[in-house]
N, C-alpha and C positions, 0 to 999 in steps of 0.2 A: 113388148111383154111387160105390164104392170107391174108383177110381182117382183121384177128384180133394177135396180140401177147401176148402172155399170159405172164408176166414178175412176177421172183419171186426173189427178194433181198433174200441173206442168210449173215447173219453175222459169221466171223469165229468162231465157237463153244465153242473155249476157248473165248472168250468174249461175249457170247451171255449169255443173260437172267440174266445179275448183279441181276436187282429187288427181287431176288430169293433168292441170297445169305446167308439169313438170315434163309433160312429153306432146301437150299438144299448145297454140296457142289460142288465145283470147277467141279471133277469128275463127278457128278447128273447130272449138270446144260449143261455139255457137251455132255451126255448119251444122255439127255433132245433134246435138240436143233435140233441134228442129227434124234432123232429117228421122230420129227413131222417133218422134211424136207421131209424125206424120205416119209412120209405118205403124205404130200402135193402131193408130184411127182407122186407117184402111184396112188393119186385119178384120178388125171389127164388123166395118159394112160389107166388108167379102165375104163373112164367117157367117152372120146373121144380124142384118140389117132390124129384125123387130125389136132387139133388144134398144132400150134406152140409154145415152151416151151422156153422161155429165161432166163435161174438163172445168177444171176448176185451176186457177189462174192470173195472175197480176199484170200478163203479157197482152200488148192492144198485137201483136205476130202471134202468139198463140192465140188469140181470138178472135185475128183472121181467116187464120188455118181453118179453127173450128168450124166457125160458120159458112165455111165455105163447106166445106164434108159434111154437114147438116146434122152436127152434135150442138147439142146446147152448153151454152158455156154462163158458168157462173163468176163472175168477175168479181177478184179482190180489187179494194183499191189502194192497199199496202200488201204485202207480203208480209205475214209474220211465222213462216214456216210451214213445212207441209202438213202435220201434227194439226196447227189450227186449222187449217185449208177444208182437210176431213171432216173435222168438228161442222164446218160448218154444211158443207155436203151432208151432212146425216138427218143435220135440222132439215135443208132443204129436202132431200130424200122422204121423211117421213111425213114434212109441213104438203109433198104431191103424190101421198099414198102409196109410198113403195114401202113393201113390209119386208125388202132384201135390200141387201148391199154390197157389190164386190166392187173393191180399189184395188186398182190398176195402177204399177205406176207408167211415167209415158217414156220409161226411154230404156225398157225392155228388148234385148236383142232380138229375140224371133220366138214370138207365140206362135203354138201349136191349137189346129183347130181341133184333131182327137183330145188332146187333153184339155184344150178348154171345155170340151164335150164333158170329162171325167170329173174335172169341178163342179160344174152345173149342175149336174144331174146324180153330184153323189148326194146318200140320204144326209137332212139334215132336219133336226129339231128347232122348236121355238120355246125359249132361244138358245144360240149355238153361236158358233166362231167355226169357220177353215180354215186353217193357214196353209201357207203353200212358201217355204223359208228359202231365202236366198246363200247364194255360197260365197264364205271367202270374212264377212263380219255379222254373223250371225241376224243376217235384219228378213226381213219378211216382204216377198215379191206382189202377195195376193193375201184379203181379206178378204171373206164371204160371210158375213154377220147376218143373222138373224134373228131380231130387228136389225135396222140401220148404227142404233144405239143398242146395241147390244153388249157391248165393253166399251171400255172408253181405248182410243186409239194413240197410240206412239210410234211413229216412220222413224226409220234411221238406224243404226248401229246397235247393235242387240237388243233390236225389237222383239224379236220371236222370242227368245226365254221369256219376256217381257210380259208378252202377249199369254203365255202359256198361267202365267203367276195370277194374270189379271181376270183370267176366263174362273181358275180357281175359287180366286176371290170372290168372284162376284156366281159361282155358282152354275157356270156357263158350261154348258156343254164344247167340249175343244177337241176336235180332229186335224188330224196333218196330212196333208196330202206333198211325198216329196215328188213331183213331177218335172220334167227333166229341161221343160223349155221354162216354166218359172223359175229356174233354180242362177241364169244370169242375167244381171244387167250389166250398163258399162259404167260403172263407177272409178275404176281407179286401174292405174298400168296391168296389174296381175290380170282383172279382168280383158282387156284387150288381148295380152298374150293369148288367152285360152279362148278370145273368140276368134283372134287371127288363126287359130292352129284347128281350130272346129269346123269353122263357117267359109271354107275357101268356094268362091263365086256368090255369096252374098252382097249385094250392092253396098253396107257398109262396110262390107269388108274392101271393097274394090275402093272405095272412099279412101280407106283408113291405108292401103297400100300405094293410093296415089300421092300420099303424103308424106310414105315414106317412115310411118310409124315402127316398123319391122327394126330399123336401125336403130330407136330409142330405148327399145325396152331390152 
């Protein structure tokens, strides 16, 4: 489908998920990283394969991944955070005629294909912002811009006020959608607590209990 790119930032795995560090190690947190990417991507081709896949990326493992599950991957060849990452996904987005945009990030516990149905398909103007806000440091799970460049973007720890200021600003139409499988990822101990106590028989969860995580937090 033309009209929209589905873009998904992957940080290289050896540096992904610091917040963690404290209860998982170096090794864990790299097992970690990979195996929700990989679960991002295959929600995707299971959920509806016409939509266009963009991972964007410093990792020659996540680039692997990618092109093996037949998303197109846009290769950094520094990382300079996910913030720029998007930036440039928008250019690219727009530079191959997509006049939408949702970022994804890649290491989302368990999206939901009903409610990714409810984002999709809720009404949106041009131009506009969706958010869809995560729990726990106020940051933002999901963007649906319309254009690509429709605000300018900030990932991370109180994005979403952020996002809301900037839609303002610049005149944007800004809707929220709080739905209930964007609302975690696994960033840091609190959030494990509340996927281990949520997601019992989830393959990360059976991960995370073979580890023995349960004991650390």
């Amino acid at each position: 489908m033309k009209d929209l790119n589905i873009v998904i930032p992957v940080k290289n795995p050896g540096d992904a998920k610091e917040r963690l560090s404290e209860v998982l190690t170096s090794e864990q947190r790299i097992v970690l990283a990979i195996s929700l990417f990989q679960r991002v991507l295959a929600f995707f081709q299971e959920w509806n394969s016409a939509y266009h896949i963009l991972v964007v990326t410093d990792s020659d493992r996540i680039e692997e991944l990618a092109n093996k599950m037949n998303a197109t991957v846009l290769k950094e060849e520094k990382a300079t955070g996910e913030t720029d990452a998007i930036e440039r996904a928008i250019i690219w987005s727009m530079n191959h005629g997509f006049n939408a945009q949702l970022v994804i990030p890649g290491d989302m516990a368990e999206l939901n294909s009903t409610e990714m149905e409810i984002l999709l398909k809720h009404p949106r103007s041009d131009p506009s912002v969706i958010l869809c806000p995560a729990t726990g440091d106020d940051g933002t799970n999901a963007v649906l811009s319309t254009p690509p460049n429709a605000i300018p973007f900030r990932f991370g720890l109180d994005s979403f006020p952020d996002y809301q200021e900037r839609a303002q600003e610049n005149k944007v139409r800004c809707q929220i959608l709080r739905l209930q499988s964007f609302i975690l990822d696994l960033d840091t101990p609190a959030d494990l607590k509340v996927f281990l106590k949520e997601y019992s028989g989830h393959p990360i969860h059976t991960l995370l209990t073979k580890w023995k995580i349960h004991e650390k937090l």
